[in-house]
C-alpha positions as CSV (number, residue, x, y, z in Angstrom):
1,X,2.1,0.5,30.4
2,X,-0.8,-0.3,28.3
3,X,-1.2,0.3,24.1
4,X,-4.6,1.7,23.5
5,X,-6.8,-0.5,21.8
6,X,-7.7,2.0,19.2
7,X,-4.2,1.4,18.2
8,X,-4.7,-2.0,17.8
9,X,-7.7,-1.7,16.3
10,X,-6.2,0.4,13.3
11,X,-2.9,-1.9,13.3
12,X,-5.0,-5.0,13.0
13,X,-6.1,-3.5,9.3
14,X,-2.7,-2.4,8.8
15,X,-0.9,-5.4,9.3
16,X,-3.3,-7.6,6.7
17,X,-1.4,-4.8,4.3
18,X,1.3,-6.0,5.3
19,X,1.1,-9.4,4.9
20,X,0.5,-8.9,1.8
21,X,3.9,-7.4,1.0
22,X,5.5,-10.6,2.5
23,X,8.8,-10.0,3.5
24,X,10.0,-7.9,0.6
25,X,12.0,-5.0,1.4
26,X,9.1,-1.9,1.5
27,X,11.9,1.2,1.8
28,X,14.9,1.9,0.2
29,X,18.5,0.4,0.7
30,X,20.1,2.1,4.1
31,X,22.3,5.2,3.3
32,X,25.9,4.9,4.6
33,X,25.2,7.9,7.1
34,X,22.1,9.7,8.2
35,X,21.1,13.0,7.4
36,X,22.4,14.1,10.8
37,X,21.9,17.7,9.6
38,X,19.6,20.2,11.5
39,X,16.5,21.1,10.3
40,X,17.6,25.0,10.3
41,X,21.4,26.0,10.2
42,X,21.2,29.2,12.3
43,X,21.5,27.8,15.9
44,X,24.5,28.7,17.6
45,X,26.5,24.9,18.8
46,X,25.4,25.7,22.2
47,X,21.9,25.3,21.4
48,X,20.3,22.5,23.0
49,X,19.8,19.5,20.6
50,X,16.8,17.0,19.9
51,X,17.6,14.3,17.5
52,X,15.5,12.2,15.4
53,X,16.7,8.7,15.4
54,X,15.0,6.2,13.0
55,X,14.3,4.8,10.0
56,X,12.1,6.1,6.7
57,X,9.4,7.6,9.5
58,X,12.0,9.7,10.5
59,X,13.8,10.7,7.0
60,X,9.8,11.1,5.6
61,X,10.6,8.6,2.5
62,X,8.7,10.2,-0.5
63,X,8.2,13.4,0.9
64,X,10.2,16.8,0.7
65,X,12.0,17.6,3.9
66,X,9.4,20.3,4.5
67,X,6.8,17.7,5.5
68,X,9.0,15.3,7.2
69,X,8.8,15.0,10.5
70,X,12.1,16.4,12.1
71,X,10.9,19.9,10.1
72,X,7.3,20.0,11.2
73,X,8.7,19.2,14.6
74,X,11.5,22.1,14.7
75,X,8.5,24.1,13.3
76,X,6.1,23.7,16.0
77,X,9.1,24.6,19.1
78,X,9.9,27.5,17.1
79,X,6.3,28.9,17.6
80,X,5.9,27.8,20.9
81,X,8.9,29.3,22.0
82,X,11.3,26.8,22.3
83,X,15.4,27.0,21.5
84,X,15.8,23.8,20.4
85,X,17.9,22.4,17.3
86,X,16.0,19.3,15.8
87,X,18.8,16.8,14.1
88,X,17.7,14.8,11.4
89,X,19.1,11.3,12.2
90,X,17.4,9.0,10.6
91,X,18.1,6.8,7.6
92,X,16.0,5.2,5.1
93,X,15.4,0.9,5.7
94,X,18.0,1.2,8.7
95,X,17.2,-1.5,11.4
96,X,17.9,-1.6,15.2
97,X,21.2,-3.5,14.6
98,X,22.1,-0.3,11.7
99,X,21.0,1.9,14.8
100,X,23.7,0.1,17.4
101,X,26.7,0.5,14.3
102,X,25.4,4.4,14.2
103,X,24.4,5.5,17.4
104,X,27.9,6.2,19.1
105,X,28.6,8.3,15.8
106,X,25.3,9.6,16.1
107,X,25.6,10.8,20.2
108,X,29.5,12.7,19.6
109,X,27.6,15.9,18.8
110,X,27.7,18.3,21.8
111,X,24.5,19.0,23.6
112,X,22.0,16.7,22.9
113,X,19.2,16.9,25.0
114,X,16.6,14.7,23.5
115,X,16.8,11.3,21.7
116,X,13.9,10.5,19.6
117,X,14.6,6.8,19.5
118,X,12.0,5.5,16.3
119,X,13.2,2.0,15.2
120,X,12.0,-1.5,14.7
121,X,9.6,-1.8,11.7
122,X,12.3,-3.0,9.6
123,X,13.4,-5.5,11.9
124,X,9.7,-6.9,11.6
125,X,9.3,-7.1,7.9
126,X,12.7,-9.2,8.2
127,X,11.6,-11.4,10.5
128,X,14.8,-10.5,13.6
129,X,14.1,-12.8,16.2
130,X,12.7,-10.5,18.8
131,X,15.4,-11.2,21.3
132,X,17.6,-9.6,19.0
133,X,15.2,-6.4,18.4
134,X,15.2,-6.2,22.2
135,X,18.5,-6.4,22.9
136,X,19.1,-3.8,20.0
137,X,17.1,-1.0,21.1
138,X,18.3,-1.7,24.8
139,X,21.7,-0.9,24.1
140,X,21.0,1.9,22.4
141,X,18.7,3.3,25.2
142,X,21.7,2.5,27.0
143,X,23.6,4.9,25.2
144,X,21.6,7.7,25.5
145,X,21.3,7.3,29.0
146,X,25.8,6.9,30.1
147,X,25.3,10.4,28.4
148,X,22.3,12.0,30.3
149,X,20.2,12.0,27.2
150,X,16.7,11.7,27.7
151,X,14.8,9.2,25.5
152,X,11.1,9.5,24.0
153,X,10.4,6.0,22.4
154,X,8.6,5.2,20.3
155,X,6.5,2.2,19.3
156,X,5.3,-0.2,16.7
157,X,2.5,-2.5,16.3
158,X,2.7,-6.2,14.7
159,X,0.4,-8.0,12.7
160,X,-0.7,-11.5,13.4
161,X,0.4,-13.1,10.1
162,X,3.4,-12.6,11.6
163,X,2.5,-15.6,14.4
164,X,0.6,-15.0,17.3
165,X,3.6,-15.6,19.4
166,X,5.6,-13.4,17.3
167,X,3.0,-10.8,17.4
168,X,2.9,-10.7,21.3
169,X,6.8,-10.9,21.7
170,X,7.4,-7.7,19.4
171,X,4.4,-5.8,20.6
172,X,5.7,-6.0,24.5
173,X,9.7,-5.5,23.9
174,X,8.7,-1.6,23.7
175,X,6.2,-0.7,27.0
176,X,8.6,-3.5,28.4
177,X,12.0,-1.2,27.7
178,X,9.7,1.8,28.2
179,X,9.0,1.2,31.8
180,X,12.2,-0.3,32.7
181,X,14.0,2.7,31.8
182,X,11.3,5.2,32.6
183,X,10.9,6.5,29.2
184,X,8.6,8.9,27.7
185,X,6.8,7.0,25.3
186,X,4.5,6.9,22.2
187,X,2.4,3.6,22.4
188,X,2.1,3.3,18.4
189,X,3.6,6.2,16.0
190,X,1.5,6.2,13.5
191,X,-1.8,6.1,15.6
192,X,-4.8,7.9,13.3
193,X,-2.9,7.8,10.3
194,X,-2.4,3.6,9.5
195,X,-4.5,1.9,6.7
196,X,-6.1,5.7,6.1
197,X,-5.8,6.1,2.1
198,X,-6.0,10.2,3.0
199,X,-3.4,10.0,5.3
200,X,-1.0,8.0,3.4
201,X,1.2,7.5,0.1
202,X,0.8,5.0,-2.7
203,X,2.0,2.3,-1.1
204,X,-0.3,2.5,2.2
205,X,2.6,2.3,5.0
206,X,4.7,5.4,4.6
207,X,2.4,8.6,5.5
208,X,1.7,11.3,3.5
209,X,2.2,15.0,4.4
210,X,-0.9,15.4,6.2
211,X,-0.4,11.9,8.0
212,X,3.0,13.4,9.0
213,X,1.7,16.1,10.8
214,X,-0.7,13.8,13.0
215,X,2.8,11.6,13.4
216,X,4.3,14.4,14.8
217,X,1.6,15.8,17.0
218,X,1.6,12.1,18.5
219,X,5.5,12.3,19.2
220,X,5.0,15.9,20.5
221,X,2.0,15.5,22.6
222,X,4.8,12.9,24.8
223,X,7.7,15.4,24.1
224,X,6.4,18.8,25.3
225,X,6.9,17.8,29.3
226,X,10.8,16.9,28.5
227,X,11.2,20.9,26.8
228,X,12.2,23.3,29.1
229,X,12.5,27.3,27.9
């Protein structure tokens, strides 16, 4: 499974930004649970779930919840016409090892249909050894899977200041875990919206509510063949 090189292209820029952040913490300290509240509070419990599982992509650090992704998202199958309850899951600077600790708590809901598994950025800016990133997000996968959840995965980009090897390691554990589970997947999340100063906020790596949108039209342009109505 190959990552477009427009992607790359646009990631390139992006991770000079990010080199020059060094390895400070960009998003704020984990909360002690997610959200882990749906996006509207009318659906019956036997409504078919899809749950947003990530970090401050997910959440939509900086924004109100109206332009975070898990709303546009619930937003767009409500006017197509599809019954499905979108979970907010995710949690602000959590990692793939804060995903593992959180996922089982996460997964007790009753029928979840859909795991939107976003993770791994964090684990970049800290520098975990990729093995451990891997192994991480495999287990979650994992998971979802003992339970008949579906996954859409998502994927992430690294710059070269991070070491070429490094670079190359990161960039494959997520086509890699994508084809070995036969995953849905979204090459690079924030494809069309990275190192764009209209598309994002202050700090040029969290998007802004218009770069949202396009974030969610790349996760739902891989998520509309998993729907069913």
């Amino acid at each position: 499974m190959s990552i477009r090189i427009t992607a790359l292209i646009s990631f390139i820029c992006f991770g000079i930004l990010l080199a020059g952040c060094g390895d400070s913490k960009i998003e704020n300290p984990p909360e002690q649970q997610p959200r882990n509240k749906s996006v509207k509070s009318e659906y019956a419990s036997n409504t078919p779930k899809i749950v947003a599982f990530g970090d401050s992509l997910t959440v939509g650090f900086g924004l109100p919840k109206r332009d975070a992704y898990p709303y546009l998202l619930q937003k767009r199958l409500d006017a197509e016409g599809y019954k499905y309850e979108v979970i907010d899951a995710g949690v602000s600077g959590d990692t793939t090892l804060g995903g593992v600790e959180r996922i089982d708590w996460v997964l007790g809901q009753k029928n979840i249909k859909i795991l939107i598994l976003e993770l791994g950025a964090n684990d970049l800016m800290r520098g975990v050894p990729v093995k451990e990133l891997k192994s991480n997000l495999e287990k979650i996968i994992r998971k979802a899977k003992a339970k008949k959840i579906e996954v859409l995965f998502c994927g992430m980009l690294a710059p070269e200041s991070k070491g070429r090897k490094y670079q190359a390691d990161f960039i494959s554990v997520f086509p890699d875990l994508a084809s070995k589970y036969k995953l849905k997947f979204v090459p690079f999340l924030l494809e069309g919206v990275a190192m764009d100063p209209d598309l994002n906020q202050a700090d040029g790596i969290h998007p802004n509510a218009k770069g949202t949108k396009i974030m969610t039209a790349n996760i739902y342009k891989e998520l509309k063949s998993m729907l069913q109505k």
